[in-house]
C-alpha positions in Angstrom: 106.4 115.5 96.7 109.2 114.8 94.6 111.4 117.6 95.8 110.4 116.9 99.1 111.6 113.1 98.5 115.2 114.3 98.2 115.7 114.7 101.2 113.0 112.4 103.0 111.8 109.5 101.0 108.0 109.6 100.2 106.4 106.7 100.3 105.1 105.4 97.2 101.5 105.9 98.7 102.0 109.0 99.6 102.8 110.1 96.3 99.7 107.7 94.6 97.2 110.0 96.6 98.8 113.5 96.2 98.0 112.5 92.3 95.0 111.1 93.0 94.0 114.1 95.1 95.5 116.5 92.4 93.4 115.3 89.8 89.9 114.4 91.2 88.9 118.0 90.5 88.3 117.8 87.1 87.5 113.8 87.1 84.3 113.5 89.9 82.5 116.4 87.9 82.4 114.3 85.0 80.9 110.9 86.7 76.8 112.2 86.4 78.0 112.8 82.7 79.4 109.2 82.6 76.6 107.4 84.0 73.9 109.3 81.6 76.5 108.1 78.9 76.7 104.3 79.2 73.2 104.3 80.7 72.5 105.8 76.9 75.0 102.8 75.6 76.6 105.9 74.4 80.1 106.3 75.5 81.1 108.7 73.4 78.8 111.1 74.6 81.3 111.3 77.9 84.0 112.1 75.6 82.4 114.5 73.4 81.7 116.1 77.0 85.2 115.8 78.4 87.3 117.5 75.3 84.2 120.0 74.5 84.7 123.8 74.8 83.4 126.2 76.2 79.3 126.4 74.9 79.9 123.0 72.6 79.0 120.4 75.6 76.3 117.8 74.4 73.0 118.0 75.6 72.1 116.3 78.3 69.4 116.5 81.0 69.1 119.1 83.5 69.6 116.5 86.8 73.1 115.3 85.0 74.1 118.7 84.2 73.0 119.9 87.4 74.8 117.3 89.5 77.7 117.9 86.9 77.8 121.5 87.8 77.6 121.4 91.8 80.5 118.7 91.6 82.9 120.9 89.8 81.8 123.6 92.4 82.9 121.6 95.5 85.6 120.1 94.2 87.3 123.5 92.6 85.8 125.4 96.2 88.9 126.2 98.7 86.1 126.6 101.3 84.9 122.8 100.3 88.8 121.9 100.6 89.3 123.8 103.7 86.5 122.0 105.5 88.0 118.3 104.1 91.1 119.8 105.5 90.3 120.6 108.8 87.9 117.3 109.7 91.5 115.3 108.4 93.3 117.4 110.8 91.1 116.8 113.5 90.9 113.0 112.7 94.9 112.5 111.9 95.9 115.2 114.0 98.2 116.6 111.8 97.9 117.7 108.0 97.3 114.8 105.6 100.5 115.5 103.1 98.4 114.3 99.7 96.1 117.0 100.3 98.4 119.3 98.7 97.4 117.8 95.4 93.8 118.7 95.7 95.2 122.1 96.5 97.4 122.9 94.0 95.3 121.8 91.9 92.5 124.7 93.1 95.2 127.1 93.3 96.4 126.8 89.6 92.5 126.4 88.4 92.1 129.9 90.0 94.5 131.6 87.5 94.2 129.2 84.4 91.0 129.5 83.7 88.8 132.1 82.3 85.3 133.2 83.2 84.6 131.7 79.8 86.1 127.9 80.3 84.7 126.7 83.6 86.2 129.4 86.2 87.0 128.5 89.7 84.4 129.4 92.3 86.8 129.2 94.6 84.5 130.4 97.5 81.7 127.9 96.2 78.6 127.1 97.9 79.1 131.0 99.6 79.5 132.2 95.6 79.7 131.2 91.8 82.6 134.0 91.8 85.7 132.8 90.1 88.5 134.7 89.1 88.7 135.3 85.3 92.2 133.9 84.6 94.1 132.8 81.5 92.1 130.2 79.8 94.7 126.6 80.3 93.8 126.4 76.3 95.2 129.8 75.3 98.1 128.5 72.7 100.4 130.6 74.2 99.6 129.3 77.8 99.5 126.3 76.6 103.0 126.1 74.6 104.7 127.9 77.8 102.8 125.4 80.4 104.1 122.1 78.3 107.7 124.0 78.1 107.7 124.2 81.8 106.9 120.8 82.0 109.6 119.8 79.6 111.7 121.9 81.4 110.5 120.1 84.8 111.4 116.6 83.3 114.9 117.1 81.8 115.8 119.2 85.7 114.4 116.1 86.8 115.9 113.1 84.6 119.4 115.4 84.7 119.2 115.8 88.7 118.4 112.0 89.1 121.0 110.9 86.6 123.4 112.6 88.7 121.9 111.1 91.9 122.4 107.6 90.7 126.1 108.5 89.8 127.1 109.6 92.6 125.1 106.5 94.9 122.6 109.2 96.7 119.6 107.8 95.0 117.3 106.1 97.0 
């Protein structure tokens, strides 16, 4: 969105639900968990759930595990995202531009995560198969995913700075 704003000015809203979109993935999964939590009076629990790895979740019970599970599956599912797609398309007409958060963020889940740290089942409800990636938590991965980001944000402050200068910033 914000390369594309260079030349045509996204709306603030726009760009509010292409985040939104981008990280709903990994955040709906983890409402069954949140509920049990403060229905508990146990907060914590949701946290201890959210930064655990792989094998080191807290117990909790089946039906909030089970929920958990089937929402990370439709929400990381390109089938599940190709059917939201297409009743958008249908319904707008054209193709929703925020959607493209929702998936990029299935496309990078696809290669950045293991079979061990919550793959991808990027075919999901057809099949649990997900491709057995580069675990996002690898320190390697890691360093080299914040150094892009760095990276991203100094092209980014340097290319704006340079807009502003010259009067082309919007």
């Amino acid at each position: 969105m914000v390369a594309l704003s260079r030349r045509h000015r996204a709306e603030r809203h726009s760009v509010g639900w292409t985040m939104a979109l981008a990280a709903l993935p990994d955040m709906v999964h983890t409402l069954p968990v949140a509920a049990w939590a403060l229905d508990r009076g146990a907060p914590a629990d949701w946290l201890a759930y959210a930064t655990a790895l792989p094998g080191g979740e807290p117990a909790f019970p089946a039906a909030v595990a089970l929920w958990s599970h089937h929402l990370h599956c439709s929400f990381h599912s390109a089938l599940v995202a190709a059917g939201v797609t297409a009743l958008l398309w249908v319904a707008l007409r054209r193709f929703w531009l925020p959607l493209l958060g929702w998936w990029s963020h299935i496309l990078i889940d696809v290669f950045t995560h293991s079979a061990d740290f919550y793959p991808s089942p990027v075919f999901y409800p057809v099949t649990y198969w997900g491709f057995d990636g580069v675990a996002w938590n690898t320190p390697w991965f890691t360093t080299l995913n914040y150094a892009a980001l760095l990276g991203l944000g100094w092209w980014l402050w340097v290319t704006r700075q340079k807009d502003r200068a010259s009067g082309t910033a919007g």
